[in-house]
C-alpha angles and dihedrals in degrees: 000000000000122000089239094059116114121242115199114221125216141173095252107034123095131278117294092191128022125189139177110267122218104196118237140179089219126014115088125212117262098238119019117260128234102207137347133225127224113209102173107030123248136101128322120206104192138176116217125208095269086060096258113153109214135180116215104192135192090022110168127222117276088033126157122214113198096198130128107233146158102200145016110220113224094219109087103358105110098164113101143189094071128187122176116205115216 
């Protein structure tokens, strides 16, 4: 596929970026996330992008979360490895 090739992008399709997350309180995400990743298991306190804070507990390693965020909090979240998918 060239550089150059259009990809559409759509509500329901898959990332079409994914970086590291480093959990804050306070420091939102420049562009909002589709879904995270959760590499080593815990709990997940995110922020979606209605600015709903949720906790997510008891996630395993290798998870999936399919949420719209914009930021995972520090406090409380215990999981790591995080990727968001954008």
């Amino acid at each position: 596929m060239s550089a150059d090739m259009k990809i559409p992008v759509t509500d329901t399709g898959p990332g079409r970026e994914a970086f590291a997350v480093t959990p804050s309180d306070s420091v939102n995400y420049s562009n909002v996330a589709r879904a995270l990743y959760v590499g080593s298991g815990g709990t997940v306190v995110l922020v979606t992008t209605r600015d709903t804070t949720v906790t997510f507990s008891g996630l395993v390693g290798g998870t999936i979360l399919p949420v719209w965020h914009r930021r995972v909090n520090s406090t409380g979240t215990t999981a790591t490895n995080l990727v968001a998918l954008a």
